[in-house]
C-alpha positions as CSV (number, residue, x, y, z in Angstrom):
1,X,130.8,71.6,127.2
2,X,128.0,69.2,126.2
3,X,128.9,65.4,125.0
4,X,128.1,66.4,121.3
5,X,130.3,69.5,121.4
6,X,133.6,67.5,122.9
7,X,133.6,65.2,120.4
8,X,133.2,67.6,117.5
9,X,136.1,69.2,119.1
10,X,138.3,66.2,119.6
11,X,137.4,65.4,115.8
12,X,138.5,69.1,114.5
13,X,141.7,68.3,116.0
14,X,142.3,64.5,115.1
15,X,139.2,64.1,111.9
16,X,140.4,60.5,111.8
17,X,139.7,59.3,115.5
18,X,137.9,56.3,115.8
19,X,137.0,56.6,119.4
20,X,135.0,60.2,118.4
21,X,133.9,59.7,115.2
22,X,131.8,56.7,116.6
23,X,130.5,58.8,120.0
24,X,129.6,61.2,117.5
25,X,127.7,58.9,115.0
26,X,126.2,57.0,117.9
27,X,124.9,60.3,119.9
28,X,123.5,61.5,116.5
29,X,121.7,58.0,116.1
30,X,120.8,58.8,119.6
31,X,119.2,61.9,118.6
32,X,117.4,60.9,115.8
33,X,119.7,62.4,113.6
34,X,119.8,59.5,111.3
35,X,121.2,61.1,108.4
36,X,124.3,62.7,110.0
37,X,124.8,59.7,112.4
38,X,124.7,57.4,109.0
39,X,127.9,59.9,107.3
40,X,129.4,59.5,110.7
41,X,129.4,55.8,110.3
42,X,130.3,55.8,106.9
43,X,133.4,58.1,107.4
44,X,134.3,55.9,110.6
45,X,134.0,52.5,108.3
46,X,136.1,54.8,105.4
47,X,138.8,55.6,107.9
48,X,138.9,52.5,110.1
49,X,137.2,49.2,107.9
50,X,137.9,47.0,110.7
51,X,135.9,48.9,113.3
52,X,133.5,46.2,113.4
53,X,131.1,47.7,116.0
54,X,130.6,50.3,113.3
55,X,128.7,48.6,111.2
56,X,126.7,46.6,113.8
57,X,125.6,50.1,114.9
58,X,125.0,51.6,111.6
59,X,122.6,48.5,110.4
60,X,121.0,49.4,113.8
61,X,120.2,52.9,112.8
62,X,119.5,51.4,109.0
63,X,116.9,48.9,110.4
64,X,114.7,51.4,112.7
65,X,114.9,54.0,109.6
66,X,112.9,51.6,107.9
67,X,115.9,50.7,105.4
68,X,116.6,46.9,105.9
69,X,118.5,46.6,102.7
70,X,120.8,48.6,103.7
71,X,120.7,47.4,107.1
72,X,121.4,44.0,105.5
73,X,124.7,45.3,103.5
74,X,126.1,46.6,106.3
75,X,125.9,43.4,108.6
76,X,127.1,41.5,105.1
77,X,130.2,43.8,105.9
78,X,130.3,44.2,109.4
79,X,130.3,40.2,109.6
80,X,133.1,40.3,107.3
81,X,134.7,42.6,109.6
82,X,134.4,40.7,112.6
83,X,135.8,37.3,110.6
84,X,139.1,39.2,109.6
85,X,139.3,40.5,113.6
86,X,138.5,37.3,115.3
87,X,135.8,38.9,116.4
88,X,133.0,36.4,117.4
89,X,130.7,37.7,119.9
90,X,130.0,40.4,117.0
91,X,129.9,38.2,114.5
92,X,127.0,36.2,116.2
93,X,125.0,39.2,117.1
94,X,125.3,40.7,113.6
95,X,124.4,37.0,112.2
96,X,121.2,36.7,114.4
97,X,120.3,40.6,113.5
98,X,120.4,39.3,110.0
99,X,118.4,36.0,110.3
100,X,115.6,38.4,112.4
101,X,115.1,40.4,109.3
């Protein structure tokens, strides 16, 4: 069974696993898939707001779509994320993504 296939499996059985959901929206990203790997992200950031790599990855796939506002919103978020989890490595990476756009 393929990478893609597993973790639309795990996700059947547990829709709510972080873990999956972000393997999934990150091997969609991967693939090009921008739309799907964006509700991917969105559903993961629904289910689990304090995910903070979530957004980092999802302004990512924003940014190379060509969508910087967006891209922009979610570090905004993501940032707040990582300040609620202590989080400063992310914080500073999603801070300097933000100053480079």
């Amino acid at each position: 069974m393929d990478k893609l296939a597993s973790l639309k499996e795990i996700l059947e059985q547990d829709p709510k696993n972080a873990f999956a959901r972000y393997g999934l929206a990150m091997e969609m990203a991967a693939r090009g898939e921008t739309e799907a790997a964006l509700e991917n992200f969105a559903r993961l950031l629904g289910d689990h707001p304090d995910y903070t790599a979530g957004y980092f990855m999802a302004a990512q796939t924003l940014a190379k779509a060509g969508r910087g506002a967006e891209a922009k919103q979610r570090l905004v978020e993501g940032m707040e994320s990582a300040r609620r989890t202590g989080n400063q490595h992310a914080l500073g990476e999603m801070q300097a993504m933000l100053d480079e756009m």
